[in-house]
N, CA, C, O and CB atoms as a CASP TS submission, in Angstrom:
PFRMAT TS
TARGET T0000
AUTHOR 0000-0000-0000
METHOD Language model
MODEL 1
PARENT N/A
ATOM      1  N   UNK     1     -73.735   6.763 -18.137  1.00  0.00           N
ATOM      2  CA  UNK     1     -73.865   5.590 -17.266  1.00  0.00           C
ATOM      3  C   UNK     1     -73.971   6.081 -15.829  1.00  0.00           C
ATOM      4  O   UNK     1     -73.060   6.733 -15.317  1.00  0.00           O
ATOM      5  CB  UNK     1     -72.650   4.605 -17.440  1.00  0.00           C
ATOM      6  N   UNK     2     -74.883   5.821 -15.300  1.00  0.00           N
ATOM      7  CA  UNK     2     -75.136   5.905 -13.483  1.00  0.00           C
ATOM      8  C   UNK     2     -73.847   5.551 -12.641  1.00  0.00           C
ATOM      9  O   UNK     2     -72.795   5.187 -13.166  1.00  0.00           O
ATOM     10  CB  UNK     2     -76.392   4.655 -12.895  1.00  0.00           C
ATOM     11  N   UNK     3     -73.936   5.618 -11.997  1.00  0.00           N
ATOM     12  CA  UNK     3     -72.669   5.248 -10.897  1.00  0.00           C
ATOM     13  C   UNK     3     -73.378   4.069 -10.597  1.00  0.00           C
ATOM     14  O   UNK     3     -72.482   3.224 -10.604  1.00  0.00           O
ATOM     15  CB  UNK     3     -72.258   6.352  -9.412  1.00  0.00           C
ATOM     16  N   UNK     4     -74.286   3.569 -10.373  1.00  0.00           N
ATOM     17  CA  UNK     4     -75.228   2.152  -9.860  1.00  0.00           C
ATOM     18  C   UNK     4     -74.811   1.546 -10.920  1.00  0.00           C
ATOM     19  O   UNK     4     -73.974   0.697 -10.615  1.00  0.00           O
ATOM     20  CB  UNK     4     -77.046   2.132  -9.672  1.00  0.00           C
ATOM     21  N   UNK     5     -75.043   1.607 -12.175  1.00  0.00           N
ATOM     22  CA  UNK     5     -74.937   0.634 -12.972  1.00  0.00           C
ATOM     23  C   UNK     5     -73.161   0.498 -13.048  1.00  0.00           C
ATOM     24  O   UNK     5     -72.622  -0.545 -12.678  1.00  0.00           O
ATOM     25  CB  UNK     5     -75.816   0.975 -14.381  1.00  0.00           C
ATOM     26  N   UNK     6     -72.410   1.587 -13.532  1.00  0.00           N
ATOM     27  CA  UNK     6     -71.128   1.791 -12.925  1.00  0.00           C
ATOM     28  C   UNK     6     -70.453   0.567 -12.390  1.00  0.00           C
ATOM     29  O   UNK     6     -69.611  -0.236 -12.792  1.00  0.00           O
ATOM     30  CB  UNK     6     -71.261   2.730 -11.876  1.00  0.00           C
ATOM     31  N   UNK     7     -71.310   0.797 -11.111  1.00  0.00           N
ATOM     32  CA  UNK     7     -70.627  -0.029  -9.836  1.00  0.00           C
ATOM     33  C   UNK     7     -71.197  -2.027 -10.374  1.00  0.00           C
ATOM     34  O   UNK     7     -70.727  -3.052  -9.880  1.00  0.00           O
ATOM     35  CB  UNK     7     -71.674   0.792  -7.751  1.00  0.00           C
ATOM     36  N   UNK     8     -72.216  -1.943 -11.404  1.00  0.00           N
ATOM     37  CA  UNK     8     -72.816  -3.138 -11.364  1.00  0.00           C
ATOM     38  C   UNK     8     -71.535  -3.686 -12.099  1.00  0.00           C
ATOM     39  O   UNK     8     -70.899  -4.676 -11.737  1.00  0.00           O
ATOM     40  CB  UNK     8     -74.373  -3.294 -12.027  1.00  0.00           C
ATOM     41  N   UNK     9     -71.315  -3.067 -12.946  1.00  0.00           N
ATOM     42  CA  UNK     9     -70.468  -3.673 -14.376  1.00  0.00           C
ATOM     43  C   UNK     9     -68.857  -3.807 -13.721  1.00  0.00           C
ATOM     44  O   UNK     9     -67.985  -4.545 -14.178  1.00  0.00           O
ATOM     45  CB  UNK     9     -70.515  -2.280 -16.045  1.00  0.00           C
ATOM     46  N   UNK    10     -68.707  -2.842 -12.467  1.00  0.00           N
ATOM     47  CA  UNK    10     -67.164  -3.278 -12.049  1.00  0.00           C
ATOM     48  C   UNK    10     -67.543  -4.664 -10.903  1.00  0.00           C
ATOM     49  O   UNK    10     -67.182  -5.807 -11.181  1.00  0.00           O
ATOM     50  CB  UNK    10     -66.128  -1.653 -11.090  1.00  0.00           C
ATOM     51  N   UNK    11     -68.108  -4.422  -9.954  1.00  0.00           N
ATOM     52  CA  UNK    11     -68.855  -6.102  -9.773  1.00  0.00           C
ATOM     53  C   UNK    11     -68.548  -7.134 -10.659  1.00  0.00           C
ATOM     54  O   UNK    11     -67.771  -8.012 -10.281  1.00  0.00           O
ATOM     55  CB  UNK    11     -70.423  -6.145  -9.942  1.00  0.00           C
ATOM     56  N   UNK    12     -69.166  -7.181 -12.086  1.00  0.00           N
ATOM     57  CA  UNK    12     -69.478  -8.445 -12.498  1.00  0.00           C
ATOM     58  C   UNK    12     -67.858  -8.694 -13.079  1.00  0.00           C
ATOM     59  O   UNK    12     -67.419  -9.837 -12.956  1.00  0.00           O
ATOM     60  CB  UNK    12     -70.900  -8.535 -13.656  1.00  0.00           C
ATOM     61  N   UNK    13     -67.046  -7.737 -13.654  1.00  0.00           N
ATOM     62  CA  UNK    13     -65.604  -7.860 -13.684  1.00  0.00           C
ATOM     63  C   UNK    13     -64.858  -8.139 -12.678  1.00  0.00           C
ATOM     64  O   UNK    13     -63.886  -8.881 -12.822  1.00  0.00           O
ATOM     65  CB  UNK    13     -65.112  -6.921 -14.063  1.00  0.00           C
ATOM     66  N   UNK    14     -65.227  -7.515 -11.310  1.00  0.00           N
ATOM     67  CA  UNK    14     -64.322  -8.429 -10.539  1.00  0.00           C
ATOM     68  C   UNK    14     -64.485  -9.778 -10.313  1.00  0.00           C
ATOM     69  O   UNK    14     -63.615 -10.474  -9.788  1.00  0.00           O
ATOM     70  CB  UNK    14     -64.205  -8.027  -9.424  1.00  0.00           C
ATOM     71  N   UNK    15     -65.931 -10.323 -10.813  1.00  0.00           N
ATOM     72  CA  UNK    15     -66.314 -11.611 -10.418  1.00  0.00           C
ATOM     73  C   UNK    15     -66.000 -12.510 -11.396  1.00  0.00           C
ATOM     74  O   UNK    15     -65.965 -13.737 -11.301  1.00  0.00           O
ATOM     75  CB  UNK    15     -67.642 -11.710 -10.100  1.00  0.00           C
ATOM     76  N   UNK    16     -65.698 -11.582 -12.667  1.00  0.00           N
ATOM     77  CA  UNK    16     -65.019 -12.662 -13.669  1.00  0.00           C
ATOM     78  C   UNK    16     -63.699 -13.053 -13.244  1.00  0.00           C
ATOM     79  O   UNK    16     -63.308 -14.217 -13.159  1.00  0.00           O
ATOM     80  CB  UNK    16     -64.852 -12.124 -15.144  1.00  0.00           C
ATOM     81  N   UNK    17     -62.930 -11.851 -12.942  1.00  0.00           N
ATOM     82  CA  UNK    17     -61.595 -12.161 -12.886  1.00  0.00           C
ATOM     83  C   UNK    17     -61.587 -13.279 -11.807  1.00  0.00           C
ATOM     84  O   UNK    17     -60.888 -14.267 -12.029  1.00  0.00           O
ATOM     85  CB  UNK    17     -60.683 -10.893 -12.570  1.00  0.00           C
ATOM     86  N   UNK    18     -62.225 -13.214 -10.786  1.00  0.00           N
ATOM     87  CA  UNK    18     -61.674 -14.673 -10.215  1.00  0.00           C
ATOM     88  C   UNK    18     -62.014 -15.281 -10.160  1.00  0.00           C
ATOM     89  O   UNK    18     -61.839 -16.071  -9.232  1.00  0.00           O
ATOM     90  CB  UNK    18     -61.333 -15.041  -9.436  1.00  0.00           C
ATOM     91  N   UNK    19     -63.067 -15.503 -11.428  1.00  0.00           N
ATOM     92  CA  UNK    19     -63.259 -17.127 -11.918  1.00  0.00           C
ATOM     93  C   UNK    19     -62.261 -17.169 -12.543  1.00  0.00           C
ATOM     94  O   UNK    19     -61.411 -17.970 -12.154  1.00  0.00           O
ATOM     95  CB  UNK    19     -64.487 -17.673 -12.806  1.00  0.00           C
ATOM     96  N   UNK    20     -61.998 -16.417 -13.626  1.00  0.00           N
ATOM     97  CA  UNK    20     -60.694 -16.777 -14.104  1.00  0.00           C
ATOM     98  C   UNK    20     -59.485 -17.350 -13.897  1.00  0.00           C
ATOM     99  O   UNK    20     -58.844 -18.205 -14.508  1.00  0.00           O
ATOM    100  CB  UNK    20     -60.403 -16.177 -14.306  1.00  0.00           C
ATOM    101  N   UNK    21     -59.179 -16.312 -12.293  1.00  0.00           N
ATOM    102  CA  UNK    21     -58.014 -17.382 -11.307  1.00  0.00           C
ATOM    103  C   UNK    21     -58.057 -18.398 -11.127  1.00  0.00           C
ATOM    104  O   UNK    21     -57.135 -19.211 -11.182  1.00  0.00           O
ATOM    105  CB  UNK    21     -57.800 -17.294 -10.128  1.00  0.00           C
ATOM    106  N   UNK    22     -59.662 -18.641 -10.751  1.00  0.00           N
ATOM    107  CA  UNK    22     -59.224 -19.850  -9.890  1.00  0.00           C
ATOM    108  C   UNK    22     -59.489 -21.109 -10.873  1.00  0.00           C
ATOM    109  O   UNK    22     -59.278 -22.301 -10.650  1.00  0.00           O
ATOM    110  CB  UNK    22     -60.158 -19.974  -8.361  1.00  0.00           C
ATOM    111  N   UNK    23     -60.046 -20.448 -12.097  1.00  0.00           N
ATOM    112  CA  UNK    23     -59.951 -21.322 -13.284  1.00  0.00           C
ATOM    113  C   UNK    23     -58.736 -21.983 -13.967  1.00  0.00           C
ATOM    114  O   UNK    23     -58.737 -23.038 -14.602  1.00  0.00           O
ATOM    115  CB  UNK    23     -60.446 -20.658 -14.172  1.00  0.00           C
ATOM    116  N   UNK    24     -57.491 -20.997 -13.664  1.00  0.00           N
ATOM    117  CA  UNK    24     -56.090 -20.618 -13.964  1.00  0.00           C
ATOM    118  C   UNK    24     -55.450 -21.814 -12.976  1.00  0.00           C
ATOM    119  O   UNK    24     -54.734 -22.766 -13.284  1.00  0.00           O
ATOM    120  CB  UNK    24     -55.649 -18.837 -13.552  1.00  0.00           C
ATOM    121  N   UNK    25     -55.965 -21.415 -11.707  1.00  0.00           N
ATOM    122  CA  UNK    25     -55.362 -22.437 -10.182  1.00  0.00           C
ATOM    123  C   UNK    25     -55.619 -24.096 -10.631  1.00  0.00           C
ATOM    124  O   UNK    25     -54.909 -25.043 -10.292  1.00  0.00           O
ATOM    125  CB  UNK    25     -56.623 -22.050  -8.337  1.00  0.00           C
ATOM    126  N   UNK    26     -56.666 -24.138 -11.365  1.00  0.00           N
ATOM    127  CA  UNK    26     -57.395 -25.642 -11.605  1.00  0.00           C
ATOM    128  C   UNK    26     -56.436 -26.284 -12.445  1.00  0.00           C
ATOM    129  O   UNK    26     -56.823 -27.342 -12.941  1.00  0.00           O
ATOM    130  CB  UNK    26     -58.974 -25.659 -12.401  1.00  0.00           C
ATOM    131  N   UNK    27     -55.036 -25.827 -12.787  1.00  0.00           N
ATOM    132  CA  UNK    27     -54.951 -26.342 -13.841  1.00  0.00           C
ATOM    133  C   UNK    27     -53.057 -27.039 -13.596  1.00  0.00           C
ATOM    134  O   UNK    27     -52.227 -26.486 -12.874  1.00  0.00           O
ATOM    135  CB  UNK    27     -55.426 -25.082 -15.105  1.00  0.00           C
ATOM    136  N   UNK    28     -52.878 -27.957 -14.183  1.00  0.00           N
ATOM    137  CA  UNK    28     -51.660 -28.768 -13.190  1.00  0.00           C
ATOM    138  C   UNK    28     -50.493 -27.527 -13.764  1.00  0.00           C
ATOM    139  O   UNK    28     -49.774 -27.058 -12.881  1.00  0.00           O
ATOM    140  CB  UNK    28     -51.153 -30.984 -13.748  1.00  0.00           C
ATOM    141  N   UNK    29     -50.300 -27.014 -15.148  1.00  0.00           N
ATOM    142  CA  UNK    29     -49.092 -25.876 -15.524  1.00  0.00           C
ATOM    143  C   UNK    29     -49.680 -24.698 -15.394  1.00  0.00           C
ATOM    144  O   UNK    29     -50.266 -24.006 -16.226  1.00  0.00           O
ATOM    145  CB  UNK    29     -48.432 -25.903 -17.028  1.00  0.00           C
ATOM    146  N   UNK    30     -49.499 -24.562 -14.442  1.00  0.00           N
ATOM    147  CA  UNK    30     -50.307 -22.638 -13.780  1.00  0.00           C
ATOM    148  C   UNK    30     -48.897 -21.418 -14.711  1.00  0.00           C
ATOM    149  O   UNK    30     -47.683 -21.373 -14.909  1.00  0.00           O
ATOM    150  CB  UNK    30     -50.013 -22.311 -10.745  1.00  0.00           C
ATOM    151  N   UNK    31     -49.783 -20.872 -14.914  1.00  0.00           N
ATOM    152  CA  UNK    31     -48.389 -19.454 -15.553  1.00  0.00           C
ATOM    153  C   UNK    31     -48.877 -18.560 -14.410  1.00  0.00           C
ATOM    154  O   UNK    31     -49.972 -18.057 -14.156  1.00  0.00           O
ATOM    155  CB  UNK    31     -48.610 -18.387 -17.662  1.00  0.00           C
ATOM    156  N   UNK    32     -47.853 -18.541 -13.896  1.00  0.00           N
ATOM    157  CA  UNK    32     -48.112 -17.933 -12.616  1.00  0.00           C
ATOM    158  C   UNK    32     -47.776 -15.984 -13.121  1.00  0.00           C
ATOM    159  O   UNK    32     -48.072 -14.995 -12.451  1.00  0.00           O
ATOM    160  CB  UNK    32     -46.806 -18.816 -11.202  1.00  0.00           C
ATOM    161  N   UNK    33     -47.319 -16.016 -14.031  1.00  0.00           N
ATOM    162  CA  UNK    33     -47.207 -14.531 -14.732  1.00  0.00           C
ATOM    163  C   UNK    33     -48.788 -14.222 -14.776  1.00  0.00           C
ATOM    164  O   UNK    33     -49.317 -13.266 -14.208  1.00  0.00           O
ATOM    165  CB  UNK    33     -46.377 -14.503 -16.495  1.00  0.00           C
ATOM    166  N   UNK    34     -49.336 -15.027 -15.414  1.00  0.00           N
ATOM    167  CA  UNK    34     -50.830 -14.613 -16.042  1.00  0.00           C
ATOM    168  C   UNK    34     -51.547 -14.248 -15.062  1.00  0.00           C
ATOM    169  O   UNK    34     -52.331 -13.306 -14.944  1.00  0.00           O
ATOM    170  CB  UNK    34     -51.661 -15.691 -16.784  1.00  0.00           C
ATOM    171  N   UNK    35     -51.019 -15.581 -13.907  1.00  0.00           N
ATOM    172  CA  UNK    35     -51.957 -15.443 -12.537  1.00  0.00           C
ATOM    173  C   UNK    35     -52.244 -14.265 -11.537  1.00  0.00           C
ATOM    174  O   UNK    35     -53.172 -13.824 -10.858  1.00  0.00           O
ATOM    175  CB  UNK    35     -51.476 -16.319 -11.680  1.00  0.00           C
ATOM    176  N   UNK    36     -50.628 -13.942 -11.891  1.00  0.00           N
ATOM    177  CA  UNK    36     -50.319 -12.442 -11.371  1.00  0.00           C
ATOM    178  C   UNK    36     -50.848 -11.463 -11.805  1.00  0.00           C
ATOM    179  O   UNK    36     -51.152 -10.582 -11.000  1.00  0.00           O
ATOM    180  CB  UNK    36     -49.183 -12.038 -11.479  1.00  0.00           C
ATOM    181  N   UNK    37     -51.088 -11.315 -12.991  1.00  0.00           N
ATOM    182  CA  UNK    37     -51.587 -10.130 -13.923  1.00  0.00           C
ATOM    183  C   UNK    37     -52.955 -10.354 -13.567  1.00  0.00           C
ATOM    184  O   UNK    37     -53.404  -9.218 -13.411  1.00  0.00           O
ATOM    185  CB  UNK    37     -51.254 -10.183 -15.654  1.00  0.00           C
ATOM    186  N   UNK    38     -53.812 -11.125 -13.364  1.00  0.00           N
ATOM    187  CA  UNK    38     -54.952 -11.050 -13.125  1.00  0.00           C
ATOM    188  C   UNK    38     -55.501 -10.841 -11.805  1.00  0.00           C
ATOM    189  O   UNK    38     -56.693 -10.648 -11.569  1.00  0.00           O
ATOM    190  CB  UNK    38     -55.332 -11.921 -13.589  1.00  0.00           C
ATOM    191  N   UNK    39     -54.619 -10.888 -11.007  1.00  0.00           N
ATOM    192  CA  UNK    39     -55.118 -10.682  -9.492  1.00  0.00           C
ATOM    193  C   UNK    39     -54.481  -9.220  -9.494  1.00  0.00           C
ATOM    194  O   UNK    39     -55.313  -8.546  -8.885  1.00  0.00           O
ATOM    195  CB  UNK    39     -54.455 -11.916  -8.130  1.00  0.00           C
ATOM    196  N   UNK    40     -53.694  -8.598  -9.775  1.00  0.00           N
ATOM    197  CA  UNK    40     -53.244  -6.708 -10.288  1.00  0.00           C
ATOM    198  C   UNK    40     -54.292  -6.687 -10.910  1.00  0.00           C
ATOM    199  O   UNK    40     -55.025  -6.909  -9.946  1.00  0.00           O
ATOM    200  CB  UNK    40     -51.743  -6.122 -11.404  1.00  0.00           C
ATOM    201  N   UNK    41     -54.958  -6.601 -11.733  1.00  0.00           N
ATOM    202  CA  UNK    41     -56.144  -6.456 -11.974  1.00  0.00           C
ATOM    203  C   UNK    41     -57.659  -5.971 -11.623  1.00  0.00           C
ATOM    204  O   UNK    41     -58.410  -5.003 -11.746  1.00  0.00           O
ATOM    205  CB  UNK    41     -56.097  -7.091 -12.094  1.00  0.00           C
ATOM    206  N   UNK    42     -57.582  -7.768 -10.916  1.00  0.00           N
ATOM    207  CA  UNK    42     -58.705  -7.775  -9.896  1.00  0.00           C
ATOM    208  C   UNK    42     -58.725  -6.714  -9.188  1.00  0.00           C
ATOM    209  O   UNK    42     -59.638  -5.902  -9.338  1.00  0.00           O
ATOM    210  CB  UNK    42     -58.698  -8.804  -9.006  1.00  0.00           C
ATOM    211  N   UNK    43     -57.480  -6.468  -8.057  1.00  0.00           N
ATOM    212  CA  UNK    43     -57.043  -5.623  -7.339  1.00  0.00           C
ATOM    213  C   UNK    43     -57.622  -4.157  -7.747  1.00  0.00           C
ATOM    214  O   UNK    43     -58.482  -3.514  -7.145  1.00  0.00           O
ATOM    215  CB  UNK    43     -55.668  -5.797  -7.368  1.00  0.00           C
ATOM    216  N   UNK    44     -56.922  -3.803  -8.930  1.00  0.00           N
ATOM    217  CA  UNK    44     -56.955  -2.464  -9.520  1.00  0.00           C
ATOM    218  C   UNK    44     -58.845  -2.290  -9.738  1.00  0.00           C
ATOM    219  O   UNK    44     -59.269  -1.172  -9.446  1.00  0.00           O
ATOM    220  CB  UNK    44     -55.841  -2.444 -11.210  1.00  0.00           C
ATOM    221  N   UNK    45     -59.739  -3.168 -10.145  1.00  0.00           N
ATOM    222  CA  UNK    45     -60.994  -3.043 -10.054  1.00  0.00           C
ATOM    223  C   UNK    45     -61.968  -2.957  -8.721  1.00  0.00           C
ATOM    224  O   UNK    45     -62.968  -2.267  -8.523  1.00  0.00           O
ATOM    225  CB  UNK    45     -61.273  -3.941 -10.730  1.00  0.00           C
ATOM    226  N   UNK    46     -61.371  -3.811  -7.979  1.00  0.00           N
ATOM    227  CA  UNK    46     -61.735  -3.736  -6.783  1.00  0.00           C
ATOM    228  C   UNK    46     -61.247  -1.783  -5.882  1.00  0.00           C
ATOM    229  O   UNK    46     -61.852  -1.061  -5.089  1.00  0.00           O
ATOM    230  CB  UNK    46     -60.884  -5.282  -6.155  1.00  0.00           C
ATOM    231  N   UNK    47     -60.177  -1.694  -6.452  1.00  0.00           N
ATOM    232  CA  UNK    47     -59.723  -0.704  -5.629  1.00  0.00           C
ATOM    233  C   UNK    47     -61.084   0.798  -6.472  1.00  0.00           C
ATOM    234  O   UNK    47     -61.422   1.929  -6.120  1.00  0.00           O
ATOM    235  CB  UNK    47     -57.523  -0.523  -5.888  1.00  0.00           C
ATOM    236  N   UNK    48     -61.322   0.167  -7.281  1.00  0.00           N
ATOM    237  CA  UNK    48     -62.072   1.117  -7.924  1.00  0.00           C
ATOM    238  C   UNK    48     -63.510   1.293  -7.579  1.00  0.00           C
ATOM    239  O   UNK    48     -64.030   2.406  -7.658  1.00  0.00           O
ATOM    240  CB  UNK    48     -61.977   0.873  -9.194  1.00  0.00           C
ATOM    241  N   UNK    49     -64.051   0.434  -7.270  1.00  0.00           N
ATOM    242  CA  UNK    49     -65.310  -0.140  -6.870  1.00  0.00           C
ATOM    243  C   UNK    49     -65.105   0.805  -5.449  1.00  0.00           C
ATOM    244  O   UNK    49     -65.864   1.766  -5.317  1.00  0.00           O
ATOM    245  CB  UNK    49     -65.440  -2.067  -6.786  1.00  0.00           C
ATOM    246  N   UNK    50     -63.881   0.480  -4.180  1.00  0.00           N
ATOM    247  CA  UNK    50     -64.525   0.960  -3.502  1.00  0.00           C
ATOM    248  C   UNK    50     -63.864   2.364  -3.445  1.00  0.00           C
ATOM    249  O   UNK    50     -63.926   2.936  -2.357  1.00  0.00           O
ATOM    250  CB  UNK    50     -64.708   0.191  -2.435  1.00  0.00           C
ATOM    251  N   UNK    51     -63.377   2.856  -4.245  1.00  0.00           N
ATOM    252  CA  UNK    51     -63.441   4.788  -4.819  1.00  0.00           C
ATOM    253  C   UNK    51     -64.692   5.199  -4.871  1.00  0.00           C
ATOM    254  O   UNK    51     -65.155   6.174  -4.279  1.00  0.00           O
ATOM    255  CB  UNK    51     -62.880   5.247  -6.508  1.00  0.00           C
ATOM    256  N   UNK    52     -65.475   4.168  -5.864  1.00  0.00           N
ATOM    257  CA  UNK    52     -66.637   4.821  -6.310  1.00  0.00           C
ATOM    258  C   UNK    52     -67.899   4.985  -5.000  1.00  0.00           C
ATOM    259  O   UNK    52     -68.560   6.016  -4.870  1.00  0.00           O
ATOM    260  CB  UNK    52     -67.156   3.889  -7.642  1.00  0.00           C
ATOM    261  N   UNK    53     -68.076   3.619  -4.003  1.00  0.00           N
ATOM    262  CA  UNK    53     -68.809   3.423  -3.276  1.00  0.00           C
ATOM    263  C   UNK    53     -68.274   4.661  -2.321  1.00  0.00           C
ATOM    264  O   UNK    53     -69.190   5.481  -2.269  1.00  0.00           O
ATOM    265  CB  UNK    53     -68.881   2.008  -2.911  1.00  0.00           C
ATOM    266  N   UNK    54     -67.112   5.123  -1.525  1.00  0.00           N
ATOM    267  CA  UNK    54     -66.581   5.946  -1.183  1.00  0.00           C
ATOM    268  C   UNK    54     -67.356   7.617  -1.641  1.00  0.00           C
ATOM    269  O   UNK    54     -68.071   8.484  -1.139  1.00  0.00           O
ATOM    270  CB  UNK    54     -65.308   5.523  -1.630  1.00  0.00           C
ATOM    271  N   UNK    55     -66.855   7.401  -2.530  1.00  0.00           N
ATOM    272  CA  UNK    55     -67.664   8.837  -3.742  1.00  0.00           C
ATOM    273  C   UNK    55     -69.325   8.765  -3.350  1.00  0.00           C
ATOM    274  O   UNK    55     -69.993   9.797  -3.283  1.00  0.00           O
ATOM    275  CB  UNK    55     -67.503   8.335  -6.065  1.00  0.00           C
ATOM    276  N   UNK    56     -69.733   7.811  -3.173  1.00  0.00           N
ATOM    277  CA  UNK    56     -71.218   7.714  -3.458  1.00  0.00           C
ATOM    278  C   UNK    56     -71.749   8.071  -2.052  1.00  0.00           C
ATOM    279  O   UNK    56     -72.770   8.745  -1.916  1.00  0.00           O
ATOM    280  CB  UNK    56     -71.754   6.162  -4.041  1.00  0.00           C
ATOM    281  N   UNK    57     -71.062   7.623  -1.058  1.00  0.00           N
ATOM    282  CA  UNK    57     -70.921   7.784   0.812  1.00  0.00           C
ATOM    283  C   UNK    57     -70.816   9.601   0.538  1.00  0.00           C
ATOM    284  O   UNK    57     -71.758  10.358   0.773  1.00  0.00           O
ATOM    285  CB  UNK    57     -68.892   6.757   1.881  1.00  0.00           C
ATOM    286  N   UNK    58     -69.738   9.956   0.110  1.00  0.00           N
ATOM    287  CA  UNK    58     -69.927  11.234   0.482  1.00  0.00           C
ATOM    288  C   UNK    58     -70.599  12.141  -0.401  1.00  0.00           C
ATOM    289  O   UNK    58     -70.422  13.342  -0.200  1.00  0.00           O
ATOM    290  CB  UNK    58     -68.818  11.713   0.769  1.00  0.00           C
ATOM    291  N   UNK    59     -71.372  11.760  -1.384  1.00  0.00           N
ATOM    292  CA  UNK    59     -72.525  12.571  -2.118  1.00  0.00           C
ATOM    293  C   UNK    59     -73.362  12.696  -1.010  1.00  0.00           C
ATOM    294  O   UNK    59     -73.198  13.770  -0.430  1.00  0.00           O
ATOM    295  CB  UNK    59     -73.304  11.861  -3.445  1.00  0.00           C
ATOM    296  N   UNK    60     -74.170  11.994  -0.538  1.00  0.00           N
ATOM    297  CA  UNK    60     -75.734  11.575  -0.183  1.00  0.00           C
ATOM    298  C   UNK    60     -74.944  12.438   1.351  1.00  0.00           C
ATOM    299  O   UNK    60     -75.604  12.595   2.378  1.00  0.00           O
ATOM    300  CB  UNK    60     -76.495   9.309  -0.218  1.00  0.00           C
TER
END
């Protein structure tokens, strides 16, 4: 797998996860455990995304 495509597929996961949230937020009994776990998550993908973009800055 490319690092481009890589980076596409952690994109479209971070963009799930917060539909997910805020899918989670929409809702009147929020489990705010779940809510949590998914924004650690998000987080942890995002933090990855910009490792990789980072990595990719100092190839070129």
């Amino acid at each position: 797998m490319s690092m481009q495509s890589h980076l596409a597929e952690l994109e479209k996961r971070h963009q799930a996860l917060e539909d997910e949230i805020s899918e989670c937020l929409t809702h009147p009994a929020v489990d705010d455990l779940k809510v949590r776990e998914l924004k650690r998550r998000k987080l942890q993908v995002k933090d990855e995304i910009t490792r990789l973009r980072q990595t990719a800055v100092s190839i070129h």
